[in-house]
FISESE-811989 format. One record per residue (C-alpha): residue number from 0; residue in one letter; x, y, z. Coordinates in steps of 0.001 Angstrom, whole numbers. Example, Ala and Ser with C-alpha at 12.3 -4.5 7.8 and 13.67 -1.06 7.14 Angstrom:
<pavexs>
PAVEX    nr   rest         u         v         w
PAVEX     0      a     12300     -4500      7800
PAVEX     1      s     13670     -1060      7140
</pavexs>
This chain:
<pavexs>
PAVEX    nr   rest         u         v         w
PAVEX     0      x     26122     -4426    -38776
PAVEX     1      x     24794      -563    -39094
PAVEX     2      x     24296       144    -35481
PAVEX     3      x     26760      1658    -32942
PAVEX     4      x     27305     -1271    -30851
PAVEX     5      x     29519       582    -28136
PAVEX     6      x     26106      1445    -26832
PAVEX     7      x     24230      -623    -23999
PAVEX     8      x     21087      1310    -23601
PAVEX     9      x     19668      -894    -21046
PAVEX    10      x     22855      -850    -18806
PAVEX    11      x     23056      2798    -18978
PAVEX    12      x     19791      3329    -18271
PAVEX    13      x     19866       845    -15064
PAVEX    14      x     23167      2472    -13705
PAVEX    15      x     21112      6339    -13989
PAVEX    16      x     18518      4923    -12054
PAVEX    17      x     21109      3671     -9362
PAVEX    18      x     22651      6635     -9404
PAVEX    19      x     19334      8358     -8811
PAVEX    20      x     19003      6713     -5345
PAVEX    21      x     14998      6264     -6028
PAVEX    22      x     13450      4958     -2288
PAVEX    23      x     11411      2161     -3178
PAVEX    24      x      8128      1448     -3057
PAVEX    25      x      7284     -1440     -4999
PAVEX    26      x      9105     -5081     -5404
PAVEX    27      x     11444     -6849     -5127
PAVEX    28      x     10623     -6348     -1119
PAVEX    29      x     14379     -7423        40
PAVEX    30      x     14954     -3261      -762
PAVEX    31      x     18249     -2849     -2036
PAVEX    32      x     19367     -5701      -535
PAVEX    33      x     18574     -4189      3310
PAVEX    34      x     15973     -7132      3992
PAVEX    35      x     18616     -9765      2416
PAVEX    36      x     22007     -8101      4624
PAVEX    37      x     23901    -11958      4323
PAVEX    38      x     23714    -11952       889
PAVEX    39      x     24137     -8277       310
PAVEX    40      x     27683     -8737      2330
PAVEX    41      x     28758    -11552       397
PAVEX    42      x     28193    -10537     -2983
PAVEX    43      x     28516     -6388     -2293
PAVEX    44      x     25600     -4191     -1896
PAVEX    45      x     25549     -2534     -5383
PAVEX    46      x     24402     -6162     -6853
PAVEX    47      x     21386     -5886     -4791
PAVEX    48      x     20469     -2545     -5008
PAVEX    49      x     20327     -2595     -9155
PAVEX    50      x     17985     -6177     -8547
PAVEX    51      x     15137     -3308     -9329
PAVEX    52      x     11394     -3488    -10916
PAVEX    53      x      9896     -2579    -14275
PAVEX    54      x      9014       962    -14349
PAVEX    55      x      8695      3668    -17236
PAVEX    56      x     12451      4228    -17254
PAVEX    57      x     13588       802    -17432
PAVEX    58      x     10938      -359    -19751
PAVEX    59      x      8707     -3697    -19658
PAVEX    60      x      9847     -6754    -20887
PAVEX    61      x      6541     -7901    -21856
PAVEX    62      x      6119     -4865    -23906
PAVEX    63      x      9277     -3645    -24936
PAVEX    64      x      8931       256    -26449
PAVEX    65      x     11972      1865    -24487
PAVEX    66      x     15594       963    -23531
PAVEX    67      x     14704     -2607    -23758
PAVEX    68      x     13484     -2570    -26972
PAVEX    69      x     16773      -768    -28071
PAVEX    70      x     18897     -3084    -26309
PAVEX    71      x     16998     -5879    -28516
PAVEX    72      x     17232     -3972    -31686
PAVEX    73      x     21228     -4031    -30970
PAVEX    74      x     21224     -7693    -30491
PAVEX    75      x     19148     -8233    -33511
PAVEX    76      x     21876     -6154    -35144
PAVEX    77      x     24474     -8302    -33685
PAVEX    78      x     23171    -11216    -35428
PAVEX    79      x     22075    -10120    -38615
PAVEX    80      x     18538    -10979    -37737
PAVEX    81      x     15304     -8630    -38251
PAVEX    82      x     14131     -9129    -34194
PAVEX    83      x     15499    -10262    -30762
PAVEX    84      x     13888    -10905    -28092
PAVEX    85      x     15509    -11062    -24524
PAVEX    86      x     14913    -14255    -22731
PAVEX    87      x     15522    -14288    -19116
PAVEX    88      x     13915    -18210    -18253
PAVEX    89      x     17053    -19461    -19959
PAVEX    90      x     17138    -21043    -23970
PAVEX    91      x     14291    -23333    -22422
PAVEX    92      x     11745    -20534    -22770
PAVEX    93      x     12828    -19507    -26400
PAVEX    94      x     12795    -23462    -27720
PAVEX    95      x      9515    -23931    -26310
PAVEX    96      x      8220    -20797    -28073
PAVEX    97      x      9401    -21579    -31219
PAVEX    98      x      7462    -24361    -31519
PAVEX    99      x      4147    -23339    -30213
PAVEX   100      x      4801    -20536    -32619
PAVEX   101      x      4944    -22781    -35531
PAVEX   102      x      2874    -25734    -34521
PAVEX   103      x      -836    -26390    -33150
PAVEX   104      x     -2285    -29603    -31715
PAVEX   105      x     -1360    -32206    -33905
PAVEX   106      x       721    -30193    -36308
PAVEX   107      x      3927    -32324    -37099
PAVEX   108      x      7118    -31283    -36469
PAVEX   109      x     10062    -32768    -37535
PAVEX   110      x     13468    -32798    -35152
PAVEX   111      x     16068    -35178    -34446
PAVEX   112      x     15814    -37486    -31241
PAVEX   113      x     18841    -36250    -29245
PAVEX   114      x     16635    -32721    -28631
PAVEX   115      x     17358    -31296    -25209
PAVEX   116      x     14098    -31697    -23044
PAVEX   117      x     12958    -28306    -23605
PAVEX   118      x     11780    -29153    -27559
PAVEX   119      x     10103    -32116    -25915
PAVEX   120      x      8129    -30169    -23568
PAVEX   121      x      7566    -27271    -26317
PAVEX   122      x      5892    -30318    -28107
PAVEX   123      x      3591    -31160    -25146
PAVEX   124      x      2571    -27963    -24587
PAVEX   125      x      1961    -26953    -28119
PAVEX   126      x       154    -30605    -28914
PAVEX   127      x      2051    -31198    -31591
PAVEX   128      x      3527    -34640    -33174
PAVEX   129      x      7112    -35301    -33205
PAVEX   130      x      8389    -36889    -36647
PAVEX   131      x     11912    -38168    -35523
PAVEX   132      x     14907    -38108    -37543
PAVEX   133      x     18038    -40331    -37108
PAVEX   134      x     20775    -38782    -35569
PAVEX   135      x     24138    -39806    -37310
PAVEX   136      x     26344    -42015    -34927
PAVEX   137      x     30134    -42325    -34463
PAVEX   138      x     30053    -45346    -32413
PAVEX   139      x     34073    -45548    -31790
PAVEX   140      x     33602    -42179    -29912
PAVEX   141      x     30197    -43238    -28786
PAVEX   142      x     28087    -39989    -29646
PAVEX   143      x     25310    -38798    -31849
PAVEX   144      x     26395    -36206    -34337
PAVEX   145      x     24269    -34521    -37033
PAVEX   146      x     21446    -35629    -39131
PAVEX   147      x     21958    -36010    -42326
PAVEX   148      x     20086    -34354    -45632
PAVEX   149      x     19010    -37456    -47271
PAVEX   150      x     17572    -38454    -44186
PAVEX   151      x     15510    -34819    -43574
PAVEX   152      x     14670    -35616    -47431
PAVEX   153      x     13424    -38884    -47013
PAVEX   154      x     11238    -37607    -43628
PAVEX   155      x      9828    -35054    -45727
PAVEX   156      x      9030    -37151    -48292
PAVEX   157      x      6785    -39158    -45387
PAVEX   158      x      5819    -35763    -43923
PAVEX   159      x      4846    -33300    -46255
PAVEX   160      x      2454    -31824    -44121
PAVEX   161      x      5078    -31324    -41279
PAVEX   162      x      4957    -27554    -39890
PAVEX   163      x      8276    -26993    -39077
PAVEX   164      x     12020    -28626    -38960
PAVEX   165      x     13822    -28331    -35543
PAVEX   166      x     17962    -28474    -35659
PAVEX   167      x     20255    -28378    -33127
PAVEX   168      x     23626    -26355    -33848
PAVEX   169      x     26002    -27407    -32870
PAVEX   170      x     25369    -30573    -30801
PAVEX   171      x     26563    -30875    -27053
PAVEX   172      x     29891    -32192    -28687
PAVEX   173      x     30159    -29286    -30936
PAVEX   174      x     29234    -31232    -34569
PAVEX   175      x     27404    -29652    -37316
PAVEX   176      x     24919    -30591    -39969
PAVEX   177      x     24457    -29197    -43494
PAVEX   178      x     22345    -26295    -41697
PAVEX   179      x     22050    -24408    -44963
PAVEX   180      x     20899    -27446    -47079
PAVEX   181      x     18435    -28896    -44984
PAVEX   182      x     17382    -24816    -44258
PAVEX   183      x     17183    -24923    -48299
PAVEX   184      x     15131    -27931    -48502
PAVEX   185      x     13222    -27015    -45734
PAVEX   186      x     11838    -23902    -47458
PAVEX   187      x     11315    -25181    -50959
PAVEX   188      x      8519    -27753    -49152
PAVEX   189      x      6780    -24767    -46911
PAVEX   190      x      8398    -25768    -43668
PAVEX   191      x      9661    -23212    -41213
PAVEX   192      x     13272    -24567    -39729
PAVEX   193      x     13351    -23664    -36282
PAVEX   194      x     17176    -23787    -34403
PAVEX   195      x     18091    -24826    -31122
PAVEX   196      x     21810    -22987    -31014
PAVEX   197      x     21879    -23282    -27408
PAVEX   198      x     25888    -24195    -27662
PAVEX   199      x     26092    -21000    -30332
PAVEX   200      x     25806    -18100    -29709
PAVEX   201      x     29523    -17046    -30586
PAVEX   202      x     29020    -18411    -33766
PAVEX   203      x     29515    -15594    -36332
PAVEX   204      x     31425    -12940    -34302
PAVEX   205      x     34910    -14914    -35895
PAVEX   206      x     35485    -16436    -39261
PAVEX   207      x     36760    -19506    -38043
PAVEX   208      x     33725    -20899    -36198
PAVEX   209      x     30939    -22432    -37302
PAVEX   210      x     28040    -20156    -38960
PAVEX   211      x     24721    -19798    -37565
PAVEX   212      x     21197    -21116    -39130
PAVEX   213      x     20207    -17798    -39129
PAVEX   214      x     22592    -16675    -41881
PAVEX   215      x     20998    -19420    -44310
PAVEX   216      x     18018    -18382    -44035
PAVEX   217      x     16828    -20015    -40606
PAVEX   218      x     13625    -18626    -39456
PAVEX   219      x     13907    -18712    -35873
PAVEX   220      x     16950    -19845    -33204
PAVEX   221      x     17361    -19655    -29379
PAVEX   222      x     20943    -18734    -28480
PAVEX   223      x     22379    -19041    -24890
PAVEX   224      x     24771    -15887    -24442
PAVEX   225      x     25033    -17144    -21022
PAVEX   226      x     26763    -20419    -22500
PAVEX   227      x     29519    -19260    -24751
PAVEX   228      x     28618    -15457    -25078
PAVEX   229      x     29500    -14522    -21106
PAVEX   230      x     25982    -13178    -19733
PAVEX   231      x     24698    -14004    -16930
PAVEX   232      x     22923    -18026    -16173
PAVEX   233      x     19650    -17791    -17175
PAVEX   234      x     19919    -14921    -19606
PAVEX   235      x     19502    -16276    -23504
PAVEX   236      x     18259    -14644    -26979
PAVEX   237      x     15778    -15378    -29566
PAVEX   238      x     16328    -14547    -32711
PAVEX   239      x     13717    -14088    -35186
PAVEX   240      x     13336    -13699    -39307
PAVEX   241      x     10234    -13039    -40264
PAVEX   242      x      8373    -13796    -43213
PAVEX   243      x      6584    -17230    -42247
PAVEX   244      x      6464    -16620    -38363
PAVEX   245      x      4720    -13021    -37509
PAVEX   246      x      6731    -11132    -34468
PAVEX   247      x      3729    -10579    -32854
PAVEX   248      x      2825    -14127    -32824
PAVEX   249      x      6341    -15273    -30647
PAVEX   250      x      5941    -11889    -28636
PAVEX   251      x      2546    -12784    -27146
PAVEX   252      x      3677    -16442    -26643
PAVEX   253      x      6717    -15238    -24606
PAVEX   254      x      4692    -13536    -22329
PAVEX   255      x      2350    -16299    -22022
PAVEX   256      x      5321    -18446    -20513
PAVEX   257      x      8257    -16122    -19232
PAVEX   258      x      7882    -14227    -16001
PAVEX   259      x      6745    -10428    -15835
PAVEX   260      x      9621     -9929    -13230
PAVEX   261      x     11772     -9522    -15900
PAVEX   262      x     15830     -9510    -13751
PAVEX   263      x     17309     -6528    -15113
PAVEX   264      x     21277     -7834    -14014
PAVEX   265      x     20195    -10836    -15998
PAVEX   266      x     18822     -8327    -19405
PAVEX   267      x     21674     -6694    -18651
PAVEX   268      x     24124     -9010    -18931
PAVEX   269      x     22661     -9399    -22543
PAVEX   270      x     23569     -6158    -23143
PAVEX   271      x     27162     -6114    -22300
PAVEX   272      x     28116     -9482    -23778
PAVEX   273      x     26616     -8436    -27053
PAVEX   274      x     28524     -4907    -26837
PAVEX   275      x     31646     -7534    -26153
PAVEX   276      x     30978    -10000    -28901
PAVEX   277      x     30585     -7322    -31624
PAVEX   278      x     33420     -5313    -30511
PAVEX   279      x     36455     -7883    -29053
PAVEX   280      x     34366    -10874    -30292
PAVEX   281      x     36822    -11636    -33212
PAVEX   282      x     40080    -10944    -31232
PAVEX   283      x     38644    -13027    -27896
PAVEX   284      x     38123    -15867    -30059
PAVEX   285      x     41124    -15817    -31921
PAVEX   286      x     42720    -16008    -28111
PAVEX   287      x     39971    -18972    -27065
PAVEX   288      x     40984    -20589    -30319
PAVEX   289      x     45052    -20700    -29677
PAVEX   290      x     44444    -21967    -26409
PAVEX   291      x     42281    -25087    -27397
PAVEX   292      x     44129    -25443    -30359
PAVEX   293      x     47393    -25906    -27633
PAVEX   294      x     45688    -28186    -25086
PAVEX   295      x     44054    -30420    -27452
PAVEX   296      x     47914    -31026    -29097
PAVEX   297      x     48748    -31912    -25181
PAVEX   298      x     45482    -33968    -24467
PAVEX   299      x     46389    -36213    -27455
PAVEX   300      x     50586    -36788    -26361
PAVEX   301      x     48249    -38507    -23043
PAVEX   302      x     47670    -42084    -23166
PAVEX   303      x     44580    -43493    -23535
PAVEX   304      x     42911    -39846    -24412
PAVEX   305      x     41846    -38612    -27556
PAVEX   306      x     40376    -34439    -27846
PAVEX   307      x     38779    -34790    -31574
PAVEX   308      x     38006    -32114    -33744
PAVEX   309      x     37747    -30872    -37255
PAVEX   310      x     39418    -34188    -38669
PAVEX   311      x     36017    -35316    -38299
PAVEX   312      x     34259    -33630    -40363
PAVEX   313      x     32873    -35580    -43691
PAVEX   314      x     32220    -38537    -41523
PAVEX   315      x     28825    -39555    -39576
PAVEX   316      x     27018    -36588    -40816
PAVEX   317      x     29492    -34208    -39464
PAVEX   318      x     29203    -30956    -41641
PAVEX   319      x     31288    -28507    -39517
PAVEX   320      x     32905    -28665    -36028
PAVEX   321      x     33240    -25694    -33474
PAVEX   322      x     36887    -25911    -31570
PAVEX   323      x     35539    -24258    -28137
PAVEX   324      x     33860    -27496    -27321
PAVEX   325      x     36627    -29563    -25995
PAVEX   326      x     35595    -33248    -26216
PAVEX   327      x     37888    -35782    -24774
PAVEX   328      x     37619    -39585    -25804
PAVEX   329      x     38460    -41095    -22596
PAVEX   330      x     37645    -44729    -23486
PAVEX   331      x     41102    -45985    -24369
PAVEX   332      x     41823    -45807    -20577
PAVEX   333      x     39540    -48380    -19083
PAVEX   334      x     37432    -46055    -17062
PAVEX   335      x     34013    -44441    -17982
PAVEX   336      x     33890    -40308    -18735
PAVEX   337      x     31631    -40720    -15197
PAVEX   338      x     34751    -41426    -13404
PAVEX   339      x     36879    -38950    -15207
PAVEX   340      x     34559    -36339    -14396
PAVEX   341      x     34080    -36942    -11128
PAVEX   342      x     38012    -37597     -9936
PAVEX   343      x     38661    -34066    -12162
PAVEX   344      x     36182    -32417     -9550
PAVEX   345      x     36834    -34379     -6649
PAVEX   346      x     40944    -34498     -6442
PAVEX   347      x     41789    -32127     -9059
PAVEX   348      x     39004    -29005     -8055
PAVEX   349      x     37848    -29108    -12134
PAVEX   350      x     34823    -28915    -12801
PAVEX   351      x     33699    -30034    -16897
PAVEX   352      x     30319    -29471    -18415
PAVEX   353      x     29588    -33202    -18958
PAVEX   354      x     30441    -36697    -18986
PAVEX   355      x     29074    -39908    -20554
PAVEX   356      x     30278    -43277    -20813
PAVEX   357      x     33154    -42579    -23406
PAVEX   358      x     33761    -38836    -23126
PAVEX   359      x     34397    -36037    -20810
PAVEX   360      x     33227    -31927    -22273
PAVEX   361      x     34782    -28731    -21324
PAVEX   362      x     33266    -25658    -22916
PAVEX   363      x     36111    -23322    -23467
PAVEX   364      x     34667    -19562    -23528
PAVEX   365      x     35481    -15863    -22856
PAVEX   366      x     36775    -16487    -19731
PAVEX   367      x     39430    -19027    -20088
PAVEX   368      x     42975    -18525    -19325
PAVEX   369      x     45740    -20466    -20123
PAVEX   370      x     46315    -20882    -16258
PAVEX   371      x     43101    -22916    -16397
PAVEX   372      x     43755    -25053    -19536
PAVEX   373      x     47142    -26146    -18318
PAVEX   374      x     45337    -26835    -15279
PAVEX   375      x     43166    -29467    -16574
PAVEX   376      x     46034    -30592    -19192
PAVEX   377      x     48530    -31516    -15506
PAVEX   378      x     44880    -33384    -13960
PAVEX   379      x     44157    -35462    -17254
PAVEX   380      x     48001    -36412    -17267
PAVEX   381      x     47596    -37763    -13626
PAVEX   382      x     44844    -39462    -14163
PAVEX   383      x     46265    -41332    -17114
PAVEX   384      x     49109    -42480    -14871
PAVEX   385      x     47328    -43456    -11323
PAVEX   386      x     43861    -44934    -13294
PAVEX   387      x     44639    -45942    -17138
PAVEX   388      x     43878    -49884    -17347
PAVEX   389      x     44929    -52175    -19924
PAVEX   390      x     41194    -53080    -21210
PAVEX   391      x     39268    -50707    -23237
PAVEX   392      x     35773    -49752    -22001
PAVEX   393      x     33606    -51634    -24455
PAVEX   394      x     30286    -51321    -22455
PAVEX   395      x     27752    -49811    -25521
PAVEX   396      x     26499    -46985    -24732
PAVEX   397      x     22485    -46533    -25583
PAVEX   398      x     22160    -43750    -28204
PAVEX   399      x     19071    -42717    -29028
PAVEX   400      x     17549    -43494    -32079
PAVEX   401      x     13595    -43328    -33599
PAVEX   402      x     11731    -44474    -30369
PAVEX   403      x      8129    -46253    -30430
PAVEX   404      x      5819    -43986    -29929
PAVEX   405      x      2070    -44848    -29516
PAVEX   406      x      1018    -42104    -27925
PAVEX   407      x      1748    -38392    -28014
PAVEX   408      x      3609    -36705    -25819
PAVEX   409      x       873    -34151    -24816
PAVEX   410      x     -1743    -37149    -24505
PAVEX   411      x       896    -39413    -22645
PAVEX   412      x      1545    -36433    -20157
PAVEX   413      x     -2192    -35815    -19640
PAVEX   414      x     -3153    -39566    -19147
PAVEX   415      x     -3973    -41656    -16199
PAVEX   416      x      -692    -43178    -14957
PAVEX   417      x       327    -46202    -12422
PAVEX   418      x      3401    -46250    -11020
PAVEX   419      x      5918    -49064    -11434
PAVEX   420      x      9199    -50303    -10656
PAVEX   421      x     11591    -49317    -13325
PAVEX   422      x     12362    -53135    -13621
PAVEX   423      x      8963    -54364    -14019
PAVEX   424      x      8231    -51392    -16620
PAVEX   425      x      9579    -52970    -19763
PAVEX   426      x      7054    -52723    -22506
PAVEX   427      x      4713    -50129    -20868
PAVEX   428      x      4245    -47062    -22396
PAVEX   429      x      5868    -43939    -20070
PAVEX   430      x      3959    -41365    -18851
PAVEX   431      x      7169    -39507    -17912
PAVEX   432      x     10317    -38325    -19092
PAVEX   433      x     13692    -39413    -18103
PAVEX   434      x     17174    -37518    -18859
PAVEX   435      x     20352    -37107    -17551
PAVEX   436      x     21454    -34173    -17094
PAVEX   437      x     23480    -32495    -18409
PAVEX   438      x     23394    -32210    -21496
PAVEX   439      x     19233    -32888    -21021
PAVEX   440      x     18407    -35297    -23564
PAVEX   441      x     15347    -37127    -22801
PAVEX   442      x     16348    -41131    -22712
PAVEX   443      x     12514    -41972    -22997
PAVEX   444      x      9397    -39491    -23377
PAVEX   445      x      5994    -39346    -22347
PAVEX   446      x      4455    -41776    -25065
PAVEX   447      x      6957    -44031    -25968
PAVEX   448      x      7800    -47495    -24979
PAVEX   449      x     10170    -48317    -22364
PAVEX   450      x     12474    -51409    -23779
PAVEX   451      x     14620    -53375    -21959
PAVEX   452      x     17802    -51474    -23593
PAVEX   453      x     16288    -48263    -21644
PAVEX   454      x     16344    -49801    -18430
PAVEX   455      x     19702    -51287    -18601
PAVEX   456      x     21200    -47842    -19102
PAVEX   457      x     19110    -46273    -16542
PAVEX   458      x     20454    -48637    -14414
PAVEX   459      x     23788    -48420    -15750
PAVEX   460      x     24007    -44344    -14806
PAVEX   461      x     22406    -44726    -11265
PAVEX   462      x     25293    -47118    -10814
PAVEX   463      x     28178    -44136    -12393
PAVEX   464      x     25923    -41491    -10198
PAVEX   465      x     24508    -40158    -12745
PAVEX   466      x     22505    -37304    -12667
PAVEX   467      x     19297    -38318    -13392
PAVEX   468      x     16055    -36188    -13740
PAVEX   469      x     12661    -36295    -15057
PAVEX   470      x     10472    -38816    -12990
PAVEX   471      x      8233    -38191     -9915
PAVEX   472      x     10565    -40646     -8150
PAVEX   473      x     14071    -38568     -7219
PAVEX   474      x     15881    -41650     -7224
PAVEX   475      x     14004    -43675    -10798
PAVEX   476      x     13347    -46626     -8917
PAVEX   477      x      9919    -46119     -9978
PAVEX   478      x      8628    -45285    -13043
PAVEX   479      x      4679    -43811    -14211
PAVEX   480      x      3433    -45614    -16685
PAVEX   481      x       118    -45324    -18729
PAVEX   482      x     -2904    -47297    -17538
PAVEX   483      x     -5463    -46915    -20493
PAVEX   484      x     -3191    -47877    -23247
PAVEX   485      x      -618    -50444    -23031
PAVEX   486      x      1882    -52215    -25912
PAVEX   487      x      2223    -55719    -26857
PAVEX   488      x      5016    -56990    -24414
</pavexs>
């Protein structure tokens, strides 16, 4: 890192102009929060009153050449990258614009099924092909890990015209792949390696995390600083390398899709948290990782719960594993992570980042306190006493695998579509998505065929109250299908 990184240009420059008392004539129209007085009481006036406009002091987001553009050159800095670029629609924006940076209509791109939903609609809009790898399973814990480099090598070996290679590090659950050997392989076969690290953005600000794609070489990654780095929701980073993708090329892409009323509390959120993680990052993690370190010792003295961790790495693809995510096996009890989650949040006032039929995730971050932690350590203690049940959930949970596609996403999305019931849809072709969210893993995309094994789980989480999104239909009774092309049922 060569730049002073106690500075936050875009901060300082935003609190000047407060302290300037400008009278406004342009947007936002609620005027320092006069024409918005509820919310302006509730969350103090000052928030309101720095919600401000692009102007010549505060720079453009679209065209970064001022205080912005420092406050990107810092995070660039940060990360050891040659550009940033501020993303204030969320990770979403910068996944999508990877790939339609890379990839053209029908261009092939090669990523791993258990993609959030934002790489599958960065393939729709670009046009281009998915080539699906195999995620690695652990099926006693019930959860997709890595993918493995034989199996990249083998799909490039299929695909040797494939654009670009899309990895996600870490996964929801905090596994690794062999980032740097598949980034290696990648590159000696012409293929850019694009990185969702939506779940890493602390990685390299402490020597006992996980390392970024970036440092091996990765070409282009979307961070969320508002995950694990403590900005604002909504406020992410791209981070680019360049050399086979042209700056240029992702900055006029960005503006194509992310909004010219650029939120300067969320940019400058960015600011501060990287000004944080470069200064206090190392000592705040070495704090983060005492305190997981601690609970998962107590989670694992509970019956019937198991917090894994490193001990896994080596097995089901598992290169590396980052500590903050705080994965509980729940399973051994006899109730689903669905129920776990939801008695945490209904008797206990906890609220966790996910559930699925086997687990329960916390993300442990700057924030956390020990108060907190021992918090959720008394709650998963009571639960184990008033709910644990002598049989073991052995319900299978559906992990995604290669799907059937006949039909690419971007035509499947465009087609003409009937709408069916979800049980009458087996064998059709889907002309929508359907996740649950979080974590935002598409169960079935546009183009693929719905199988019998899809509905069943769909079915399945409706009846654990899941929170399903995706389909026209609020509550996926229904289901659009496409008309023009059908499979053999």
């Amino acid at each position: 890192m060569t730049k002073e990184h106690n500075k936050t240009p875009l901060f300082d420059a935003l609190k000047e102009h407060h302290q300037n008392n400008v009278i406004p004539f342009d947007v936002p129209g609620h005027k320092k929060g006069v024409g918005l007085k509820e919310l302006a009481d509730y969350v103090g006036k000052r928030v309101l009153e720095i919600d401000v406009n692009s102007m010549k002091n505060l720079d453009n987001l679209s065209n970064p050449i001022g205080v912005i553009n420092e406050a990107e050159e810092l995070m660039a800095d940060a990360y050891g990258v040659d550009h940033a670029f501020f993303l204030i629609n969320g990770t979403t924006s910068g996944v999508q614009a990877m790939i339609m940076s890379v990839c053209g209509h029908g261009d092939k791109i090669i990523l791993p099924r258990n993609v959030h939903k934002s790489a599958i609609n960065g393939v729709i809009l670009s046009g281009a092909t998915p080539v699906y790898l195999t995620p690695e399973i652990n099926w006693e814990l019930g959860i997709s890990t890595g993918v493995s480099k034989e199996e990249v090598k083998n799909t490039i070996k299929e695909h040797p015209d494939a654009k670009a290679i899309f990895l996600i590090n870490p996964t929801y659950y905090g596994t690794t792949s062999n980032i740097k050997g598949i980034i290696d392989l990648a590159h000696r076969h012409g293929m850019a390696v694009l990185l969702d690290e939506a779940h890493g953005a602390h990685f390299g600000f402490h020597p006992e995390l996980p390392s970024s794609g970036m440092n091996f070489g990765g070409d282009m990654a979307a961070v969320s600083l508002h995950k694990t780095g403590g900005s604002l929701t909504q406020s992410s980073a791209l981070l680019l390398n360049e050399g086979m993708i042209d700056k240029n090329t992702v900055k006029i892409i960005l503006n194509m899709t992310q909004s010219t009323s650029a939120s300067y509390l969320l940019m400058s959120s960015l600011d501060i948290a990287r000004k944080n993680l470069v200064l206090k990052g190392e000592e705040i993690f070495s704090r983060i990782l005492e305190l997981v370190r601690r609970a998962r010792v107590e989670i694992n003295k509970i019956d019937g719960m198991y917090a894994f961790s490193k001990e896994l790495i080596g097995s089901n693809g598992i290169y590396d594993f980052d500590e903050t995510k705080l994965s509980i096996n729940v399973s051994r009890l006899g109730i689903t992570g669905f129920q776990v989650y939801d008695l945490l949040r209904d008797d206990y006032n906890i609220q966790m980042e996910l559930a699925d039929i086997h687990n329960v995730l916390g993300i442990i971050s700057v924030g956390d306190t020990e108060e907190y932690l021992d918090k959720l350590i008394a709650a998963l203690k009571d639960i184990s006493q008033k709910y644990s049940r002598d049989k073991r959930i052995e319900y299978k949970d559906y992990i995604l695998e290669r799907p059937q596609i006949l039909v690419s996403p971007r035509e499947a999305f465009y087609a003409k579509t009937k709408t069916l019931a979800l049980k009458d849809a087996e064998g059709e072709i889907s002309g929508e998505s359907i996740m649950v969210y979080p974590p935002g893993i598409p169960i079935v995309t546009p183009g693929e065929i719905i199988t019998k094994e899809i509905i069943d789980y769909i079915e399945f989480l409706k009846a654990e109250e899941g929170i399903l999104t995706g389909t026209a239909d609020p509550y996926v009774d229904k289901i659009k299908v496409l008309m023009t092309v059908t499979s053999n049922k």
